[in-house]
C-alpha positions as CSV (number, residue, x, y, z in Angstrom):
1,X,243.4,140.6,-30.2
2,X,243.1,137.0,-31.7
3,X,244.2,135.6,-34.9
4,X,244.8,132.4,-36.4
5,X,246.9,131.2,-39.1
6,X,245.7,128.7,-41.1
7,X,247.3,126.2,-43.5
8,X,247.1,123.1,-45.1
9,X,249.8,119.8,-45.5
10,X,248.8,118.2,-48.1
11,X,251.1,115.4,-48.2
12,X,251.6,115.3,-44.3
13,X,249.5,112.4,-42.6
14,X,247.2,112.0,-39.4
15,X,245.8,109.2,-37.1
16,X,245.5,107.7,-33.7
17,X,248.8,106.3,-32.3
18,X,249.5,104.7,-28.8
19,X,251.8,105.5,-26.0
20,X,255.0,104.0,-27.7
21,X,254.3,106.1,-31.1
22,X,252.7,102.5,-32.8
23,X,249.3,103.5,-35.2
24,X,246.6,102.2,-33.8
25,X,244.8,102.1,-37.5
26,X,245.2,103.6,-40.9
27,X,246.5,106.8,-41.6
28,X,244.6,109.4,-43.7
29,X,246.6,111.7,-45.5
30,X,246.5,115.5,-45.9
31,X,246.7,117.8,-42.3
32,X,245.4,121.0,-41.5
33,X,246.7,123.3,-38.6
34,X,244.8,126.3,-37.3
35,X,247.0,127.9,-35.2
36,X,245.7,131.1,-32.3
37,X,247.4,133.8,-32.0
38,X,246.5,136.2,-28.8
39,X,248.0,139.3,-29.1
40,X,250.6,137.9,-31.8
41,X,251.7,135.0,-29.3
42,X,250.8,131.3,-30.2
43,X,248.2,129.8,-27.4
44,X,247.0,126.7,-29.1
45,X,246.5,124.6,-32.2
46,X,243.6,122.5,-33.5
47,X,244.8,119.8,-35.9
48,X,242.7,117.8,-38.3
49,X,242.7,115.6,-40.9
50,X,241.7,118.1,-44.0
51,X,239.7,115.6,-45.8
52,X,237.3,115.4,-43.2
53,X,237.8,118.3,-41.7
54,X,238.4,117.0,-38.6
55,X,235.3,114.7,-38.2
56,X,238.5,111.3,-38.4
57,X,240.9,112.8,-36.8
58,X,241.2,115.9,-34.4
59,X,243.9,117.3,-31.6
60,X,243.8,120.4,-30.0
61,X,247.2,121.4,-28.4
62,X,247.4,123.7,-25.9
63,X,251.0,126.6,-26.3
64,X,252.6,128.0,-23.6
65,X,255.3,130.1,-25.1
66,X,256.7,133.2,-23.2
67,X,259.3,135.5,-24.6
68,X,259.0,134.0,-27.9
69,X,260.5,130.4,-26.3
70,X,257.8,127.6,-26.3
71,X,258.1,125.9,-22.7
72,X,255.6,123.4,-22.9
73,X,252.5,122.3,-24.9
74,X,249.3,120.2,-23.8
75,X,247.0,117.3,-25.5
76,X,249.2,115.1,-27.8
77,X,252.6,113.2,-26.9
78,X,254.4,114.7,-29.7
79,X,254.5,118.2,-30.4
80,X,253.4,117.2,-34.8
81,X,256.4,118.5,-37.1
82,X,254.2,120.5,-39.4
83,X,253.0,122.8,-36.4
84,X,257.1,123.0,-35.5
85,X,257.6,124.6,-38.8
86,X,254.9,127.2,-38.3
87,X,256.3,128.0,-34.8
88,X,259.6,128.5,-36.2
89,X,258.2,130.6,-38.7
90,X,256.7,133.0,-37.0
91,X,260.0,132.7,-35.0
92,X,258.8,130.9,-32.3
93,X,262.3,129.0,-30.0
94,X,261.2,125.1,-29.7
95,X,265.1,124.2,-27.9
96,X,263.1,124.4,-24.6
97,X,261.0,121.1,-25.6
């Protein structure tokens, strides 16, 4: 069965960054995570700037988390803090990263 968990950072911020981390143009503020859930374990994530919904900015990130440990993810070069804090909520281990 698939779920997803939805929520909204208000005062988080999104954009386009290079290699090294550097933005590559203005940020917009306000993120939303949608995170999947199949059969209660995390499998991916789309992020998106929430004013837009997505049509500035969006990421999906692929999960792979066995056992409740996350052992790698997919699509961005930094795992965003905001989808940490949902992983760690739903108990999710992130020391393998």
């Amino acid at each position: 069965m698939e779920t997803n968990v939805k929520r909204d950072f208000l005062n988080s911020t999104i954009g386009r960054v290079d290699g090294y981390g550097r933005d590559l143009e203005e940020r917009s503020k306000g993120v939303t995570i949608d995170l999947r859930l199949k059969n209660g374990v995390p499998s991916f994530a789309e992020v998106y700037d929430t004013t837009t919904e997505g049509q500035n900015f969006y990421a999906v990130i692929g999960l792979i988390v066995k056992n409740n440990i996350l052992l790698d993810y997919d699509g961005v070069f930094n795992l965003p803090t905001e989808l940490r804090t949902m992983l760690k909520e739903l108990a999710v281990n992130l020391d393998e990263i």
